[in-house]
C-alpha positions as CSV (number, residue, x, y, z in Angstrom):
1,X,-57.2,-11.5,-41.5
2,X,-56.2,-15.4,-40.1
3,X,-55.9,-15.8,-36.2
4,X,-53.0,-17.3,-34.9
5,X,-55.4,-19.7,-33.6
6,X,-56.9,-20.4,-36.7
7,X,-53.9,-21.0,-38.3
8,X,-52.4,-23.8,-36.1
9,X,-55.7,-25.8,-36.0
10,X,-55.4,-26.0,-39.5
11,X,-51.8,-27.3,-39.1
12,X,-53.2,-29.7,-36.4
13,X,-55.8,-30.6,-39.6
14,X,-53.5,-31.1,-42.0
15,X,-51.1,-33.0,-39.7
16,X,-53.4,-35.9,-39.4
17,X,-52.8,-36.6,-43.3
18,X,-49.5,-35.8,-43.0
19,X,-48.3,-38.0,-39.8
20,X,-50.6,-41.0,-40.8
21,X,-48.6,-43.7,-40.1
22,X,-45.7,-41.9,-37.9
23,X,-45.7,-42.6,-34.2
24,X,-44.8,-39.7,-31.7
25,X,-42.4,-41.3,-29.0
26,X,-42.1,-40.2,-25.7
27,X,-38.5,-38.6,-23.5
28,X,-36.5,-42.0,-23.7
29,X,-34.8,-40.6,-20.7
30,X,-36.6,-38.3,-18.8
31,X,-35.4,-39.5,-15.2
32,X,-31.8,-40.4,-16.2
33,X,-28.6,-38.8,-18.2
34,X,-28.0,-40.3,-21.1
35,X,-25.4,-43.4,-21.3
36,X,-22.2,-43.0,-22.9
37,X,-23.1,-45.9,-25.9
38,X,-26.1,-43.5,-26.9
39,X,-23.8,-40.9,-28.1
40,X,-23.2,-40.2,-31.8
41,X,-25.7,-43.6,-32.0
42,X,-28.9,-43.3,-34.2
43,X,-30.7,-46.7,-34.0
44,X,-33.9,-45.5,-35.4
45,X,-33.9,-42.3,-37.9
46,X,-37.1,-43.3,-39.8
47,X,-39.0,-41.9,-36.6
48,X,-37.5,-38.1,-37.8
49,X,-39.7,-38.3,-40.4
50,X,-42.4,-37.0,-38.1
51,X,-40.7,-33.5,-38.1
52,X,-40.7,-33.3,-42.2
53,X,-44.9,-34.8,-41.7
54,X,-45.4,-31.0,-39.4
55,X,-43.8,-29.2,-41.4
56,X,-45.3,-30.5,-44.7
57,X,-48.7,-30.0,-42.6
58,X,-47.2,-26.2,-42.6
59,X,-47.0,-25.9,-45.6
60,X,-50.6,-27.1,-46.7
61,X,-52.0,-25.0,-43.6
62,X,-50.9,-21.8,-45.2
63,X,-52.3,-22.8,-48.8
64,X,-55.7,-23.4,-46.9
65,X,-56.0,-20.6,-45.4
66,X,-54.9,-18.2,-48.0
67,X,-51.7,-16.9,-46.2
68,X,-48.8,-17.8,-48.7
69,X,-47.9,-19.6,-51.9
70,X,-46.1,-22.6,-51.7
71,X,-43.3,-23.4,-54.4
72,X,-42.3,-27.4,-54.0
73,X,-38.9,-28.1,-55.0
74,X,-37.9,-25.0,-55.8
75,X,-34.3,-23.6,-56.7
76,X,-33.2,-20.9,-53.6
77,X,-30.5,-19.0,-53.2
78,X,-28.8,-18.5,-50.0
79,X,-27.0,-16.3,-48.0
80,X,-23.4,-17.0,-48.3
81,X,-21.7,-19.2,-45.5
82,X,-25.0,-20.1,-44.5
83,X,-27.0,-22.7,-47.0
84,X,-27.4,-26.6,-45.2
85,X,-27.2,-29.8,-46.8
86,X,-30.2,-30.4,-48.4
87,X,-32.4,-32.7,-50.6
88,X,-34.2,-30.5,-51.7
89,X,-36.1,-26.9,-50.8
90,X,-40.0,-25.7,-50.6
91,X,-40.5,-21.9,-50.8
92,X,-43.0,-20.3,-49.1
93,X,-43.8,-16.7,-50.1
94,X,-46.2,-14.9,-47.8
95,X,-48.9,-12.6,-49.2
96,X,-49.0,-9.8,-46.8
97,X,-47.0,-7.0,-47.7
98,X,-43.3,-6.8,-46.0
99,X,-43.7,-10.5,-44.5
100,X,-40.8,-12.3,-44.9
101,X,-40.7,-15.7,-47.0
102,X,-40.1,-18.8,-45.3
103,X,-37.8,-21.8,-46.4
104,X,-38.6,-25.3,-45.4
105,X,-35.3,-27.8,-46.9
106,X,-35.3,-31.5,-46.4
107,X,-32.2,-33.3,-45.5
108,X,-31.3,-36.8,-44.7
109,X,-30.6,-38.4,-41.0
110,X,-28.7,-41.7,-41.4
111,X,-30.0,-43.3,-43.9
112,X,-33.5,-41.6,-44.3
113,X,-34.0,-39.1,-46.5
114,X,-36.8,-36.6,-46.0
115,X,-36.2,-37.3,-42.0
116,X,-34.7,-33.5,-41.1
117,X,-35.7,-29.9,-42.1
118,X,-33.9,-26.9,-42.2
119,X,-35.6,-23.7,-41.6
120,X,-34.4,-20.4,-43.7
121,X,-35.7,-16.6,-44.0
122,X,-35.5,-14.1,-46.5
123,X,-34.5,-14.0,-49.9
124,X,-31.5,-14.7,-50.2
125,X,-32.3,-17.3,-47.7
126,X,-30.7,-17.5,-44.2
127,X,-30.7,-20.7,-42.5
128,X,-32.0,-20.3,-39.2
129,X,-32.2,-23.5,-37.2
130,X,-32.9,-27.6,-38.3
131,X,-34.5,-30.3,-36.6
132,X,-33.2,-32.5,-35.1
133,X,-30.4,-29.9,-34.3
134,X,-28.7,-33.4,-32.9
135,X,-30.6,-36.8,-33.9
136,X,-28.9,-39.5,-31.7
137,X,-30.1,-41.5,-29.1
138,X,-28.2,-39.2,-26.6
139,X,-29.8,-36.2,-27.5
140,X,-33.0,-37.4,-28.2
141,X,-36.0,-36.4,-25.6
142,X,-38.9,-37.3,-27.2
143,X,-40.7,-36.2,-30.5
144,X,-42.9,-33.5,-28.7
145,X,-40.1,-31.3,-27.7
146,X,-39.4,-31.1,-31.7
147,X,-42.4,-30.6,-32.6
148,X,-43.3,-27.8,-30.3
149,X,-39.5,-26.1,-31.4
150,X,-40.5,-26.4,-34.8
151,X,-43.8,-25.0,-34.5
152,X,-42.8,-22.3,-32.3
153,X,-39.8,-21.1,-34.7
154,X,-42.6,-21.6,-37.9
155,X,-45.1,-19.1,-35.7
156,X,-42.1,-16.5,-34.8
157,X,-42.0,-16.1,-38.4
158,X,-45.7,-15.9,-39.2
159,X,-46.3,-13.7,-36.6
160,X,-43.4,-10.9,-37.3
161,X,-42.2,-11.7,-33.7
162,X,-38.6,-13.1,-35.8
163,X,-35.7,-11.4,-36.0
164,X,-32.1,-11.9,-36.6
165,X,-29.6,-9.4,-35.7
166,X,-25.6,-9.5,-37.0
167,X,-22.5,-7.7,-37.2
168,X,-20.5,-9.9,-39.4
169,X,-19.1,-12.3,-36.4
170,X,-22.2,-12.7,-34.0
171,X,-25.5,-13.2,-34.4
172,X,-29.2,-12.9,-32.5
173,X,-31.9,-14.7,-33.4
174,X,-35.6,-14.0,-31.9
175,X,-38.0,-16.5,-32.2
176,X,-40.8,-14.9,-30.3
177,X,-41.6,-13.1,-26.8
178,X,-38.8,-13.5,-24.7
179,X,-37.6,-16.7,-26.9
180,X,-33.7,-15.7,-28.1
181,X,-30.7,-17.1,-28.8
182,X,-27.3,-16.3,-29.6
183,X,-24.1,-17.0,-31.7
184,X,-20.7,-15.5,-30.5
185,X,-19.3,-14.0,-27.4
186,X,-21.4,-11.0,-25.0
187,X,-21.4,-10.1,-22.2
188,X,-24.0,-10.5,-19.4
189,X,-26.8,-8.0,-20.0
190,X,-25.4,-7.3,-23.6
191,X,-28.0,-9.2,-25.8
192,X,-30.7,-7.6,-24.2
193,X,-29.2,-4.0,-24.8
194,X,-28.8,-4.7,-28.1
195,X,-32.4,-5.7,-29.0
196,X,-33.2,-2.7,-27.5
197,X,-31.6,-0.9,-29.4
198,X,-29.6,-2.5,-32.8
199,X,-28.0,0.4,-33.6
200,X,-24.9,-0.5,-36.5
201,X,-26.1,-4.0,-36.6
202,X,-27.6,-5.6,-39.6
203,X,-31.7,-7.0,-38.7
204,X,-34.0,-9.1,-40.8
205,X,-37.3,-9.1,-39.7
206,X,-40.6,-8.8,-41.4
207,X,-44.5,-7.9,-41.2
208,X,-46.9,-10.6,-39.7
209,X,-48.5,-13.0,-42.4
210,X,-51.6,-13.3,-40.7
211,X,-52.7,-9.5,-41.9
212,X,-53.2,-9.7,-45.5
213,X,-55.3,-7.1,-45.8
């Protein structure tokens, strides 16, 4: 049995190897909107790297501490319709029983490889979110906000707290206690009916990793 505590200080552990050499930036506008010229623009990309750094520090995090096996490089298969543009794929196969594996895929940002990640579930693989879900200057507030998405995503998962709902045209994705989103049109109140009670929609969800007993 890992604690969820245990667990991210050894991604904080591993993350010092990892990000050696990467700089976290702060909100580049945190009192102003962003200008039109900063739209669609992407001066720097090689700072994205720091996202593929935590999530590498992930992956080494759940070899130390006994929770999955990792599989660098490896061929997946994903869901139809739903497979991103990638370099290439790491597979992550938890050990507790009915825990769902974990896909972390590399892709390019400008002219950087290795500088975004994709996140997918399951097997065959779902694609769940990527970071930076934008990348230009416009979007951009600040390397923390990334971090703390991606971990929080990567901890949904770990925890069983993840689930994804669908019925062929919308989807619902929970990423952890009161952390949702939503693909598609509902109506106000309707999301929340529906987690309650999924009835005729398809759900992937899955066992914490942190019980492997």
């Amino acid at each position: 049995m890992v604690a969820e505590s245990e667990l991210l200080a050894a991604v904080d552990n591993a993350f010092v190897i990892t990000g050696r050499g990467l700089a976290p930036w702060p909100d580049p506008h945190p009192d102003r909107s962003a200008r039109e010229e900063e739209y669609s623009r992407l001066l720097n990309p090689e700072k994205w790297r720091i996202i593929g750094a935590r999530a590498q520090a992930w992956l080494v995090a759940f070899v130390d501490t006994d929770l999955a096996v990792v599989e660098p490089n490896a061929s997946v298969p994903w869901h139809l319709g739903s497979r991103p543009i990638v370099a290439r794929t790491d597979r992550i196969t938890p050990l507790a029983a009915g825990a769902l594996p974990l896909v972390v895929a590399h892709s390019g940002l400008g002219t950087v490889n290795g500088a975004g990640v994709a996140l997918g579930v399951g097997d065959p693989a779902v694609c769940v979110t990527w970071f930076p879900e934008c990348g230009c200057d416009a979007c951009d507030s600040g390397s923390q906000d990334e971090l703390d998405d991606l971990d929080h995503h990567i901890v949904g998962i770990v925890s069983g707290a993840f689930r994804r709902l669908s019925d062929g045209t919308r989807t619902i994705t929970v990423v952890g206690e009161g952390r949702w989103n939503a693909s598609g049109r509902f109506e106000r109140g309707e999301v929340e009916a529906i987690l309650a009670d999924p009835t005729e929609w398809d759900e992937l969800a899955g066992a914490s990793w942190l019980d492997t007993t």
